[in-house]
N, C-alpha and C positions, 0 to 999 in steps of 0.2 A: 087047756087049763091044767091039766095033771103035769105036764112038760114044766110050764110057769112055778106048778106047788114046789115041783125037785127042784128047780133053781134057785126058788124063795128059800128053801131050808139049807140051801149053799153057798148063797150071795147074797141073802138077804138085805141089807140095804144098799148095796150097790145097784140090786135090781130093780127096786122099789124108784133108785134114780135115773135107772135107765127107762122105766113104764113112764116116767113122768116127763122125762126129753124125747119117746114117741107119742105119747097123750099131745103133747103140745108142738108137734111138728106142721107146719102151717102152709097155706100159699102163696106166693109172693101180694097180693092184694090184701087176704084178710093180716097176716104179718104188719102190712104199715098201719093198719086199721087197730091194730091193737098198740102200736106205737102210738098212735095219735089219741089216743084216750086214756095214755099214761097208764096204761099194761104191761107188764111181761109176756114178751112173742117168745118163740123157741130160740130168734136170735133176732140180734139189730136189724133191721131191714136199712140197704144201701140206693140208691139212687145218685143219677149225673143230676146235679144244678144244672149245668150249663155246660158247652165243651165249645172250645174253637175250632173251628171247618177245618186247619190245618191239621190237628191231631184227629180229629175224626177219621180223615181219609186216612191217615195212617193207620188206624183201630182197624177199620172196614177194607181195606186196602182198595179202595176202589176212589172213583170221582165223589164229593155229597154236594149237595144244595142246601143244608140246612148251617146258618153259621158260617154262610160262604159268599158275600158279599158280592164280589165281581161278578161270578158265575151267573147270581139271580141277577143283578140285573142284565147281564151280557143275554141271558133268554129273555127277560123280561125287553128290552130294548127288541129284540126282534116279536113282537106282537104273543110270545109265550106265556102270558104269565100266570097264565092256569096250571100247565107242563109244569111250570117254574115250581109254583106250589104244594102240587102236589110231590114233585121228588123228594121232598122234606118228608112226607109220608116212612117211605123204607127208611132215609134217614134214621128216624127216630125208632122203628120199629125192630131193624136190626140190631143195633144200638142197645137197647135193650136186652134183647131175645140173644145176643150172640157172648153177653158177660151175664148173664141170668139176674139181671137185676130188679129191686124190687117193684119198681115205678118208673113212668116214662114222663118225664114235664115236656108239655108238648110246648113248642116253641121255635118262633123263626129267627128273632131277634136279627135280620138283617136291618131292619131298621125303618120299618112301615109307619110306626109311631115318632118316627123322626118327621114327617110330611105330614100327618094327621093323627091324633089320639085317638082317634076308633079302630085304628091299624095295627096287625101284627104283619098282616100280608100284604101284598098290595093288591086290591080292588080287582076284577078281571078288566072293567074298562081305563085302568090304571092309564096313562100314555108314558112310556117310558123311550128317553132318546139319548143316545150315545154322543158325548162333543167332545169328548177327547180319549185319552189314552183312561185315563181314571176319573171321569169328567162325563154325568148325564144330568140330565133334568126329568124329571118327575113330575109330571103334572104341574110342569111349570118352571119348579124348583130346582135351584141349581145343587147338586150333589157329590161329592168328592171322598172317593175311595181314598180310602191310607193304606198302603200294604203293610207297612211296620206295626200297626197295630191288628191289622185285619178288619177296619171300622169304614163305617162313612160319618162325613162330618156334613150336614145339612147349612150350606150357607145362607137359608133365611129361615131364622123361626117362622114356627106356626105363628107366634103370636106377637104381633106389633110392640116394640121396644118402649112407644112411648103410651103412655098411659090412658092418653083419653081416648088414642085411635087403638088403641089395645079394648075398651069398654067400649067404643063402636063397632068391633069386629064380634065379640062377642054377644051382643045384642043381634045382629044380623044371624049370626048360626046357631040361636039358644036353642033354638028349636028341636034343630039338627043333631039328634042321638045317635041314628039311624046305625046298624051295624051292617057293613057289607057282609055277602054270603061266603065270599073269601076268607072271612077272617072264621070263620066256624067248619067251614069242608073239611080240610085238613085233619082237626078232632074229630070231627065224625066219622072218617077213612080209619084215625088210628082207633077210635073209640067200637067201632064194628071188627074188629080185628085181635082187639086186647083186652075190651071190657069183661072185666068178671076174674081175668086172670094177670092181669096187674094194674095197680094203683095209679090210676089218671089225673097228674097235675096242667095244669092251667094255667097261664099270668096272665093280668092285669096290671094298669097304673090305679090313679084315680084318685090320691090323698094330700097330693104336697108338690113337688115340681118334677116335672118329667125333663128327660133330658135332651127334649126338642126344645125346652123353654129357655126364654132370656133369663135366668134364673139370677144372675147380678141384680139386673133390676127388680126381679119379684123382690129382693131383699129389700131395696130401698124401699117400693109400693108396701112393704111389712109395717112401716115407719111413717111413711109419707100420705100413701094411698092406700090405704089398707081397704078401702070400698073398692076399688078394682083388682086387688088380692083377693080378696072374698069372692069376687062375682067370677073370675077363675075358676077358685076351688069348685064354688059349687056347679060350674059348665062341666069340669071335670068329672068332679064325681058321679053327676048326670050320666056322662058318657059312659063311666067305667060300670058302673051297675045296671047299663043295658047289657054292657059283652059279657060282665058275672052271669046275667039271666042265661045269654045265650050262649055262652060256652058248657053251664053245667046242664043245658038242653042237651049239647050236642055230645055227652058221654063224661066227664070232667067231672072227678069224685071231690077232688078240692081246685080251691084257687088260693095262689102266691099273690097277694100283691105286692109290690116289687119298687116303689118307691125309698130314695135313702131319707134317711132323717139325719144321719150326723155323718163327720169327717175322724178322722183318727185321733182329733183331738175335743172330740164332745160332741152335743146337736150343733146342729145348722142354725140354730134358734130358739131362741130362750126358753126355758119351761114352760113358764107364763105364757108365751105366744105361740108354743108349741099346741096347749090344753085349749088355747080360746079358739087357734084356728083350722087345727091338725085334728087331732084327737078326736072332735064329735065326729068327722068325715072318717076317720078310720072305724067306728065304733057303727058307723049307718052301715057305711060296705061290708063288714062282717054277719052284723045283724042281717044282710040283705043275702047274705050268701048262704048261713045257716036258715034263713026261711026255705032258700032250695033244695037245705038237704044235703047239702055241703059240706066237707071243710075249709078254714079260714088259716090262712101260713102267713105272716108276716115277716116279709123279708128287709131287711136294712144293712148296709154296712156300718162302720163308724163304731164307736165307743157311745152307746146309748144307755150307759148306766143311770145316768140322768133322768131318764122318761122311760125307763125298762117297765119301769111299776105302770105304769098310764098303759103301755102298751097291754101289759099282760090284763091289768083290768078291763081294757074293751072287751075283751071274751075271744078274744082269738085263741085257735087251735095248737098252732105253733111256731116257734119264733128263731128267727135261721139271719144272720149265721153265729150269731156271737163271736164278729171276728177277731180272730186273738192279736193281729198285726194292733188292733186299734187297743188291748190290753183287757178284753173282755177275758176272763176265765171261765171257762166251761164251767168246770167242776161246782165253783165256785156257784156259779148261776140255778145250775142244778137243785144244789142242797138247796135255794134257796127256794126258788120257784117250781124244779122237778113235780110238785103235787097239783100245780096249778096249770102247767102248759109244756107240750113235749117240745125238747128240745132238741135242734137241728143245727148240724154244722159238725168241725168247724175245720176239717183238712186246708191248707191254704193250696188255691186255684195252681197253682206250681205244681204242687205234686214230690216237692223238692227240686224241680229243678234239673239242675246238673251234680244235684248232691249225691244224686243216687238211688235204689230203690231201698238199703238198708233207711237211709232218713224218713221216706215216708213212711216204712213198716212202724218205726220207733213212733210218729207223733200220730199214725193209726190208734196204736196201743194203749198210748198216751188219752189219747181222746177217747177209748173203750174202758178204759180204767177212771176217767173222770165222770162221764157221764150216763153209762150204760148203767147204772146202779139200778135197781128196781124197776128198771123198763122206763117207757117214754122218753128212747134215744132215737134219734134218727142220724145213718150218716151220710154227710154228703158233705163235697167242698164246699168252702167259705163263699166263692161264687164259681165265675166260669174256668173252669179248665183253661187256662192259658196255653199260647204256644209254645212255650218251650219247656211242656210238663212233657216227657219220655212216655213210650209205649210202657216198657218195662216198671217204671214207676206207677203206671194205670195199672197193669195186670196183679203188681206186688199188694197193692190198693187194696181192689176187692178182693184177691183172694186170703189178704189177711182180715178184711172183717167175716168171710164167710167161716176162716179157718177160730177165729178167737170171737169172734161179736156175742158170745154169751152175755146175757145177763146175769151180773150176780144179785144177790140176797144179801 
């Protein structure tokens, strides 16, 4: 204390601002915790949305399973698919642990919820069969790799095109909630591992169409048939607020849900029919996830200036990505909403590209300058890491929010 008195009578408010940026030095967990409650943390806390398996292995320099399509199923195809699963485990935990980031959103996105909505993984008694070069079937289903984009393309929905045998199928599996154990292992590997010392995200679907669905014709059934629209939603939502139960069982501090609602040129669907058939279902699953003890992240792409206000009145936690390609402005969003819901995004999944790493430093700063004001910023890309974001564009990334991610006053 006497050391501190001599420095107060020589720095006096300088030092005063230096006690107050050790006072509030944090750890990566309680950091997003304080972002989500629209706080000042000692600085931004940063997280991956998402990354492509191609750039990952470049990050880690080694082989991953996570975001790497061929690989899972090329083990899953040989009776692995537990193996399979779990390698997503170091995946994510490295991944973290080796760019000191704040949170880990755990996630396979190879594409389990492409063959079934209760699916992030596949199943352990999954039956997975090789038929050609990029070419398996899935418990049945025929399934095709794309290398150009790094995706698979499911060529039969889950759910029946035409209408009536779409509301016969669902009646047959109302029942059927049931969450495989597969789909929850995984979190509970990283969640024994990382709980308490960084921020555990989760996703779910559950609100509006998923991208295993004939989503053309949900449009017409919007119109036409809106009683087999409806009786969808509410199958969905069923399903999605078992795995919310059981994912924040299995360690899971928040859940993403991860449904779009608009394209770059507005919603998918009208206001009006956004609020009569969207909106209560987003507003249950939220409610059902703060009963847990949770927090609720609502993710969308698209230009949702439209239904932003609906959004943020459900009570959701925070709202990602505000993406700018669609003409959303952070800043903007902020001033407006910043007291009402922390805000997340909006680096675009590039990273710049082949622009460089000065480009992403510049629209880092850009995004720290619009919306870190008073706290309740979070940063992450707009979505996944794309492949042809640069190592060097990732590295310039975090370490300029770690170098600048101040809050100001």
């Amino acid at each position: 204390m006497f050391v501190v008195g001599i420095l107060w009578i020589k720095y006096g408010q300088s030092l005063k601002y230096l006690c107050f940026l050790i006072h509030l030095e944090m750890d990566s967990r309680e950091r997003f915790i304080k972002a989500l409650y629209r706080s000042r943390s000692d600085r931004v806390p940063i997280f991956v949305f998402g990354i492509n398996g191609v750039v990952l292995e470049k990050l880690l320099g080694r082989p991953v399973m996570q975001r790497n399509p061929k690989a899972y199923l090329e083990m899953c195809s040989k009776g692995e698919v537990e193996k399979a699963n779990m390698l997503t485990v170091e995946d994510h935990i490295e991944l973290v642990e080796r760019f000191d980031l704040d949170a880990v959103r755990e996630v396979n996105q190879v594409g389990g919820w492409l063959i079934d909505p209760r699916w992030e993984y596949f199943p352990k008694d999954c039956k997975v069969v090789k038929k050609g070069e990029n070419l398996w079937e899935v418990n049945g289903v025929p399934v095709q790799y794309m290398p150009e984009v790094n995706s698979l393309y499911v060529q039969k929905p889950f759910l029946p095109t035409d209408p009536d045998e779409a509301k016969e199928f669902l009646k047959s599996i109302w029942s059927d909630v049931s969450v495989p154990d597969q789909e929850v292992i995984v979190l509970e590997k990283i969640a024994k591992r990382l709980k308490y010392k960084r921020f555990i995200l989760s996703v779910v679907q559950g609100t509006f169409l998923p991208f295993f669905s004939p989503s053309t014709h949900m449009m017409v059934w919007l119109h036409r048939r809106p009683d087999v629209l409806r009786m969808w939603l509410d199958y969905y939502l069923k399903v999605n607020v078992e795995r919310v139960k059981a994912k924040i069982d299995a360690g899971a501090d928040a859940i993403i849900e991860n449904d779009d609602y608009a394209t770059t040129m507005g919603p998918m669907i009208s206001p009006k029919h956004f609020r009569e058939f969207i909106l209560p279902n987003l507003k249950r699953l939220c409610d059902e996830v703060h009963k847990k003890g949770a927090f609720f992240i609502k993710h969308t792409d698209g230009n949702i200036s439209l239904i932003l206000e609906d959004i943020v009145n459900a009570g959701v936690d925070g709202i990602h990505p505000l993406e700018k390609k669609a003409g959303m402005d952070i800043g903007r969003i902020k001033e407006v909403y910043g007291k009402r819901v922390c805000i997340i995004g909006n680096i675009d999944g590039s990273l710049g590209g082949s622009m460089g790493k000065e480009y992403v430093i510049r629209e880092t700063l850009e995004c720290l300058t619009s919306a870190a004001k008073d706290g309740g910023y979070i940063m992450t890309t707009s979505n996944v890491i794309t492949s042809d974001a640069r190592v060097e564009n990732f590295l310039a990334w975090v370490e300029t929010v770690k170098s600048f991610g101040w809050y100001t006053f």
